[in-house]
C-alpha positions as CSV (number, residue, x, y, z in Angstrom):
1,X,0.0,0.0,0.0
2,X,1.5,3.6,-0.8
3,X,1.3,5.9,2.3
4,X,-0.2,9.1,2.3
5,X,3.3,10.9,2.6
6,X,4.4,8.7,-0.5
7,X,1.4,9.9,-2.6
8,X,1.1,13.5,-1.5
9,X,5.0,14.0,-2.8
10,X,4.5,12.3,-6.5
11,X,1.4,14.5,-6.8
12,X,3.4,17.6,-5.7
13,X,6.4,16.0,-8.0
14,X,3.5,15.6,-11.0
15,X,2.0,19.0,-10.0
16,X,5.2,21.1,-10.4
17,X,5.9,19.5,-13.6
18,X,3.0,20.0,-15.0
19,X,3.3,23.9,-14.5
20,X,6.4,23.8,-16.7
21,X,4.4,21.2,-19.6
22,X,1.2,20.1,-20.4
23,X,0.6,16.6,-19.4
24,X,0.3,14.5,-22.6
25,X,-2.6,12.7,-21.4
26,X,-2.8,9.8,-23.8
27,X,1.0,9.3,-23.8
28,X,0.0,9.0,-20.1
29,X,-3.0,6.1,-20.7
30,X,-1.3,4.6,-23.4
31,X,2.0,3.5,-21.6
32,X,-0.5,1.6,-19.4
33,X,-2.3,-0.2,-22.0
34,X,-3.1,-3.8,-20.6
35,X,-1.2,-6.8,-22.4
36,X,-2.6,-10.5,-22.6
37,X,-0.1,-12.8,-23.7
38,X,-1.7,-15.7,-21.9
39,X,-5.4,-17.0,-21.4
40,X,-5.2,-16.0,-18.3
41,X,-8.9,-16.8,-17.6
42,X,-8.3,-14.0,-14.1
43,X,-7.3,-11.3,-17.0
44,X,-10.7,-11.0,-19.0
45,X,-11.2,-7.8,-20.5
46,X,-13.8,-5.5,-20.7
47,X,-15.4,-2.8,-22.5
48,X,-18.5,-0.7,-21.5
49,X,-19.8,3.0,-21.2
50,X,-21.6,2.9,-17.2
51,X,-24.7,1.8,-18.7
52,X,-23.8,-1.4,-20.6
53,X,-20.5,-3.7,-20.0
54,X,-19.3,-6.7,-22.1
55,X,-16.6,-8.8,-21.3
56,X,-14.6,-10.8,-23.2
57,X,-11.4,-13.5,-23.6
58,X,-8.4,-13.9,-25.0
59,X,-10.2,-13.9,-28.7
60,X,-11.7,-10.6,-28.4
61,X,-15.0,-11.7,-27.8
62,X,-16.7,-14.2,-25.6
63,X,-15.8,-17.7,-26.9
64,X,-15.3,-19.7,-24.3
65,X,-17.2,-18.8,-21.7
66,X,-16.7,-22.6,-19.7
67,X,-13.4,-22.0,-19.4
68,X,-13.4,-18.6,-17.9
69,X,-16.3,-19.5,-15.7
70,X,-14.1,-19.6,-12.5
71,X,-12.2,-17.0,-13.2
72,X,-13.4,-13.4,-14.3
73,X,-16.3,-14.3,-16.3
74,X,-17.4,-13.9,-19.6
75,X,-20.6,-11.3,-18.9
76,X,-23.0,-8.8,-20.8
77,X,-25.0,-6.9,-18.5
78,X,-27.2,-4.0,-18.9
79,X,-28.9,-1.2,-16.4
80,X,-32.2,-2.4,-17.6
81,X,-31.5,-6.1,-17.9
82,X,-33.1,-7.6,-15.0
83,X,-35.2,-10.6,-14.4
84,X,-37.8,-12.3,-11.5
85,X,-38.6,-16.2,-11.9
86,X,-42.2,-15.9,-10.5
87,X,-43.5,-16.3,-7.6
88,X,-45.4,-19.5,-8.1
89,X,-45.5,-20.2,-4.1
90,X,-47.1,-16.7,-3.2
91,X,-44.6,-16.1,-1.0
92,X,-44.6,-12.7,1.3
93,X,-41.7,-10.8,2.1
94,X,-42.7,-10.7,5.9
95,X,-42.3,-14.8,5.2
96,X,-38.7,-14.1,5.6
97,X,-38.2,-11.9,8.7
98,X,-37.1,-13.1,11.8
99,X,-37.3,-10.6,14.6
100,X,-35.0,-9.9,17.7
101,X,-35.3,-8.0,20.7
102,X,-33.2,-5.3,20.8
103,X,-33.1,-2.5,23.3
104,X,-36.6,-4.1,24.3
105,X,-38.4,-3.6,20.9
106,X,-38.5,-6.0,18.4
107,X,-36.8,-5.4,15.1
108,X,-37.5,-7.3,11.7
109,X,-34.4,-8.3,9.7
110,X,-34.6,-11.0,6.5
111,X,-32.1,-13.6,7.6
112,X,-31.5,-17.0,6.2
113,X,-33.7,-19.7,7.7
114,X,-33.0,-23.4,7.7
115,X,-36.3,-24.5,9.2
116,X,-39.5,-24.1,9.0
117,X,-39.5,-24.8,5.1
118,X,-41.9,-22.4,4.0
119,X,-39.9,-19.4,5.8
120,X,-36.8,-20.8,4.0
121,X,-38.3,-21.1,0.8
122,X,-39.7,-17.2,1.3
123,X,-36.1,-16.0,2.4
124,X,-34.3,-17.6,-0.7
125,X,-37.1,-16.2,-3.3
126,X,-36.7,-12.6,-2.3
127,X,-32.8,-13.3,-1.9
128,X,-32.4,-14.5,-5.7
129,X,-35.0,-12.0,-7.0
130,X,-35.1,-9.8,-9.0
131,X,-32.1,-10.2,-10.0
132,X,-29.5,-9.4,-13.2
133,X,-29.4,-10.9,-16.2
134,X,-26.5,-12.6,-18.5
135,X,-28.0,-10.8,-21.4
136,X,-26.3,-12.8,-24.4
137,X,-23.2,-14.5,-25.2
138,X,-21.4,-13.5,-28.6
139,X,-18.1,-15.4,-29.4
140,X,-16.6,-17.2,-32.2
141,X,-17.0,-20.8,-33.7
142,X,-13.4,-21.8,-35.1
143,X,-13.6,-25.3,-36.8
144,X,-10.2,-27.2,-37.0
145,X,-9.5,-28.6,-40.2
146,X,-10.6,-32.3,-39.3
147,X,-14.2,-30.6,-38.8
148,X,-14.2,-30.3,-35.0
149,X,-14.7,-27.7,-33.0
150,X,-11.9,-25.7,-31.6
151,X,-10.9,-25.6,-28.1
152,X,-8.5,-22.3,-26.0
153,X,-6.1,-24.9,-26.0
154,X,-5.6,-25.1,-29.7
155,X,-5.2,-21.2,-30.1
156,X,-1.6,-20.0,-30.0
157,X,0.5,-17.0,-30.7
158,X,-1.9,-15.3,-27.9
159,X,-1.2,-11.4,-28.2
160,X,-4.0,-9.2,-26.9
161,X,-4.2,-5.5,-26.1
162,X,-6.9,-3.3,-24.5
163,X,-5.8,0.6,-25.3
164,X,-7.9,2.6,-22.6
165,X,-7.6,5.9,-25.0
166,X,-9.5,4.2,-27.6
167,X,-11.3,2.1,-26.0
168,X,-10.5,-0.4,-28.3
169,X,-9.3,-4.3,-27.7
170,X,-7.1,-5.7,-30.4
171,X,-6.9,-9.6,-30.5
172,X,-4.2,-11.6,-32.1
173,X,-4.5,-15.6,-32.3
174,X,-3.4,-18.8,-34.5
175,X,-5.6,-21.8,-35.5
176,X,-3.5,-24.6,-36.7
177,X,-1.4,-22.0,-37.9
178,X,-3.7,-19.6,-39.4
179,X,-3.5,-16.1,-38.0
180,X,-7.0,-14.6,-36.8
181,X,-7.0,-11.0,-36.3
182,X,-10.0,-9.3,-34.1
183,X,-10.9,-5.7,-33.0
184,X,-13.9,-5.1,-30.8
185,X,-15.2,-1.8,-30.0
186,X,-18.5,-0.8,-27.3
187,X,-20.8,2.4,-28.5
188,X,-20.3,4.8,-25.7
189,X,-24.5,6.2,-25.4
190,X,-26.0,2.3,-27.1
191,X,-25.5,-0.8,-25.6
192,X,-23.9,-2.0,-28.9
193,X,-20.9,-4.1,-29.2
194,X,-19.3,-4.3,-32.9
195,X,-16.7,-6.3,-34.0
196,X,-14.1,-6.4,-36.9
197,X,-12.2,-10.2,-37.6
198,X,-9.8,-10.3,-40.8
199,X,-8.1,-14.2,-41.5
200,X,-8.1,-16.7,-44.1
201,X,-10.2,-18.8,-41.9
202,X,-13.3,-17.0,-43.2
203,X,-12.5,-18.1,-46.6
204,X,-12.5,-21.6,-45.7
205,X,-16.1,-21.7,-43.7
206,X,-14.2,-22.3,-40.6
207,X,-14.6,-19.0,-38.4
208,X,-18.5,-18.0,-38.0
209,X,-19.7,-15.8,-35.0
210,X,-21.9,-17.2,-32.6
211,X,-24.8,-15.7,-30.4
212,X,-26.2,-17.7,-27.4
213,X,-28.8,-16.9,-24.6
214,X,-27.8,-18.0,-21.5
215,X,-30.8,-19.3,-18.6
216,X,-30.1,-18.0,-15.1
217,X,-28.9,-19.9,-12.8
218,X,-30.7,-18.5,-10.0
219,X,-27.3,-18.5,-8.4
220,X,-25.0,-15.6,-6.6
221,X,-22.1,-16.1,-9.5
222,X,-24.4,-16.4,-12.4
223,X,-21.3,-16.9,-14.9
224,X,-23.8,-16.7,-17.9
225,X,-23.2,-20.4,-19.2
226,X,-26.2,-22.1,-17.8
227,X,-27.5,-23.3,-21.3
228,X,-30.7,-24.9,-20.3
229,X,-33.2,-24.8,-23.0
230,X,-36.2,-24.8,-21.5
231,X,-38.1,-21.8,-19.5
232,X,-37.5,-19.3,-22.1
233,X,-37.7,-18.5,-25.6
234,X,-35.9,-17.2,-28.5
235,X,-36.6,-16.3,-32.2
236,X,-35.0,-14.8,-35.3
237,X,-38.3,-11.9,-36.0
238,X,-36.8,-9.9,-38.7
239,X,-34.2,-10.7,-41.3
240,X,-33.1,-8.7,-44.3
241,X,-29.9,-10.6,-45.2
242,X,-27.6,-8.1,-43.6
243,X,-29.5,-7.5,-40.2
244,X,-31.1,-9.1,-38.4
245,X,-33.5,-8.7,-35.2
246,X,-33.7,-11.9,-32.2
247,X,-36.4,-11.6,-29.8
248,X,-35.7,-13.2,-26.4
249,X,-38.4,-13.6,-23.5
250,X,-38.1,-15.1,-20.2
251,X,-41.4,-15.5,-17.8
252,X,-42.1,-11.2,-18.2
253,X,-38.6,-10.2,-19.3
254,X,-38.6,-9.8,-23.2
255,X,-35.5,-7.7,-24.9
256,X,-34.1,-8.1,-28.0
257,X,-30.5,-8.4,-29.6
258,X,-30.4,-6.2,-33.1
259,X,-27.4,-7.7,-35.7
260,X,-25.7,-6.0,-38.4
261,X,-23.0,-6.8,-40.8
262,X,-21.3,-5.9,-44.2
263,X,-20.5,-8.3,-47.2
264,X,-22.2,-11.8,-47.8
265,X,-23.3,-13.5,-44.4
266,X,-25.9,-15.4,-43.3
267,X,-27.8,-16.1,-40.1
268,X,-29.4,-19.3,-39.1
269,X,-30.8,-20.6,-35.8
270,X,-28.3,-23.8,-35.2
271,X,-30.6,-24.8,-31.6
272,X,-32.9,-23.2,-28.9
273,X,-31.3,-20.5,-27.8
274,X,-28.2,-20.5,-30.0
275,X,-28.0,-18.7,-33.6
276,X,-24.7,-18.6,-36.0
277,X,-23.6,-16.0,-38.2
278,X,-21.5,-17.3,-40.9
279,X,-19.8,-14.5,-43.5
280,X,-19.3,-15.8,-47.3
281,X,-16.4,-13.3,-47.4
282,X,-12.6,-13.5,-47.7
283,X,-9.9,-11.5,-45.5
284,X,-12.4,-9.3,-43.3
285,X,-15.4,-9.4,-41.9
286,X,-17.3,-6.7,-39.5
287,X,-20.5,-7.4,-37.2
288,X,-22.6,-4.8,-35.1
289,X,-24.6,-6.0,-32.1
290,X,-27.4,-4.1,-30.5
291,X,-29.3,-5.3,-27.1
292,X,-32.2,-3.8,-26.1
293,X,-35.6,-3.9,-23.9
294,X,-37.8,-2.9,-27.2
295,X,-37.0,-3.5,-30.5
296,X,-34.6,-1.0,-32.3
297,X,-36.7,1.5,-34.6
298,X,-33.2,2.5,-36.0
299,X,-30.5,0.7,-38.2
300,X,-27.8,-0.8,-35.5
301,X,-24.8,1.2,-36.2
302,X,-22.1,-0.5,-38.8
303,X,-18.6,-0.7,-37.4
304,X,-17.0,2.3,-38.7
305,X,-19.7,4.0,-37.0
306,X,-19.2,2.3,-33.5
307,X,-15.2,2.6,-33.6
308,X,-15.6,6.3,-34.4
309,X,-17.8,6.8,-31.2
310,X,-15.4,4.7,-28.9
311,X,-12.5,7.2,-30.1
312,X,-13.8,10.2,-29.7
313,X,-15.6,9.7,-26.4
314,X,-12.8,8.0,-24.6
315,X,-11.0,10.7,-25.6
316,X,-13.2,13.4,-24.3
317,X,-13.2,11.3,-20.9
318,X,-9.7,11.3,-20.7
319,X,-9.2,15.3,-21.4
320,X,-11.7,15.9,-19.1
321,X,-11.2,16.0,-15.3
322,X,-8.0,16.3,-13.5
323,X,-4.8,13.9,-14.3
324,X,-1.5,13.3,-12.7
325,X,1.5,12.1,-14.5
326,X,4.6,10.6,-12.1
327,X,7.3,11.1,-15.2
328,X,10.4,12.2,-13.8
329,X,9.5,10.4,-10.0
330,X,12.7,8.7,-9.3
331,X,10.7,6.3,-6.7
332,X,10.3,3.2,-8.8
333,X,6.6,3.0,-6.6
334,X,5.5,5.9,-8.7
335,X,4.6,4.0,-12.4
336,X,2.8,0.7,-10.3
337,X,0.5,4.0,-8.3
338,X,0.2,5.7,-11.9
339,X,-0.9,2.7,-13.3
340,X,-3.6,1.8,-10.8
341,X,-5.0,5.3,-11.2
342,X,-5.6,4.8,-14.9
343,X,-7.4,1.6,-14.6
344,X,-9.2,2.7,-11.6
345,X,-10.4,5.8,-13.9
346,X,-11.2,3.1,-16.8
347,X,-12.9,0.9,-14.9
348,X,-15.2,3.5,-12.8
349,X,-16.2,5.2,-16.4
350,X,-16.7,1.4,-18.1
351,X,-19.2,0.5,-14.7
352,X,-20.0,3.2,-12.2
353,X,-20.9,6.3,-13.8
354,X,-25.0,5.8,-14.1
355,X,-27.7,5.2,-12.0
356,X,-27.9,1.7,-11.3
357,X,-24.9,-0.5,-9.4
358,X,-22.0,-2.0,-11.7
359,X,-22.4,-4.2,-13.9
């Protein structure tokens, strides 16, 4: 932990010499721009603008989200995406108090019961409900050459970078030897995700991109990869041959998952719940995805569109405010504190900055 002293004489260091020079604030961000050279399924990235967050693996999107399942998980969450199984017992909240005397009164608080049964029952319905929900999982389908599907073990030459100016996450990876190449950006006012892939893989059939509903689990760590197929519904309602709309509904909770893309591509529904998007393209490919509570009355912005919002709003964000920059400390604590201010500031704006809890 850096002391109070420690940190009040780097930000007088920073502070004098920033009244000789302007800070160059994205030389500042960029020198702490997070590397992923391993699957490190604890190293998950993410993107987000405080409203809407999307996490993703070492491919750039969310591929294989068993693996990082006990690690950092592979999430899409949303300020408006929550969910209530119903309440089929009729259980009351009062059901779930147990009261104690305190100071001679005696107070209500919902505690977990073991016993009686219908006072457990009550205390774990109003526990688990309402609660958030995995909104979607978009990743890739890579197909090895003898036809089988790919697993994180067989991807190599792992080089991943997340540059907090941009807000952009560049992806590198090999498939028997075949480079894939990804970029992913997040809108910064839509819950949109939009993705760019460029390798020879797309040529050959064997890279499609993948969108799957996960069910809740009902469960404190709902990892999204509970892919039970009954309970809930899902349907392609709209599809013009380079969008597409998916309607999802669970019990109440309907929302819907807009798709856009350039170029010859496809969509088909492969099972419940689980819907491919396979481009008839060679060298690059771009995708756009859009999730919302009501269908989208407007186009779901292209790529181009999506990256140039990314850009020029993280930049804003990072212009704006106060920053400190430690070149020139000679305490060799100074760059770890630096860089924990930056993520700190990426993660807050990417989570906390609206008016419901983190994602």
């Amino acid at each position: 932990m850096v002391s109070k002293t420690l940190f009040a004489l780097l930000c007088f260091r920073a502070g004098t010499a920033g009244a000789q020079a302007k800070i160059n604030r994205q030389a500042l961000v960029e020198r702490h721009t997070v590397i992923n050279t391993t699957a490190d399924t604890l190293s998950a990235l993410s993107l987000g603008n405080g409203a809407f967050a999307f996490t993703v693996d070492i491919t750039g999107l969310q591929s294989f989200p068993d693996a990082y399942k006990a690690g950092v998980p592979l999430g899409t969450q949303s300020e408006w995406g929550w969910h209530s199984f119903p309440n089929d017992s009729g259980y009351r909240f009062e059901e779930s108090l147990r009261y104690y005397n305190l100071n001679g009164r005696k107070v209500p608080y919902s505690v977990q019961w073991r016993t009686p049964e219908r006072n457990k029952g009550a205390c774990d319905y109003f526990r688990e409900n309402v609660h958030r929900l995995q909104l979607g999982n978009i990743g890739f389908e890579l197909i090895k050459k003898d036809g089988s599907a790919a697993t994180l073990a067989d991807l190599h030459d792992l080089h991943q970078e997340l540059n907090m100016w941009t807000g952009e996450i560049k992806s590198h990876f090999t498939l028997e030897g075949i480079p894939v190449n990804v970029l992913t950006y997040g809108h910064q006012q839509q819950d949109v995700i939009a993705v760019q892939v460029s390798s020879p893989l797309l040529k050959e059939g064997r890279l499609k991109i993948r969108l799957r509903f996960p069910f809740p689990s009902n469960k404190f760590d709902d990892v999204g990869n509970n892919w039970n197929e009954k309970g809930h519904q899902s349907a392609i309602i709209k599809n013009t041959g380079t969008s597409a709309i998916i309607d999802h509904r669970l019990d109440t909770t309907r929302y819907f998952v807009a798709c856009q893309w350039n170029g010859d591509a496809g969509i088909t529904q492969k099972q419940a719940h689980y819907f491919v998007l396979s481009p008839h393209t060679s060298g690059m490919f771009q995708a756009s995805f859009r999730f919302a509570p009501a269908p989208p009355a407007a186009p779901v912005l292209p790529f181009a569109l999506v990256k140039a919002n990314s850009v020029q709003q993280w930049k804003h964000f990072w212009e704006s405010g106060g920053a400190i920059d430690f070149t020139g400390s000679t305490d060799k604590r100074a760059f770890e504190l630096e860089r924990r201010i930056i993520l700190s500031e990426y993660l807050t704006r990417i989570q906390c900055v609206n008016n419901m809890p983190p994602q």
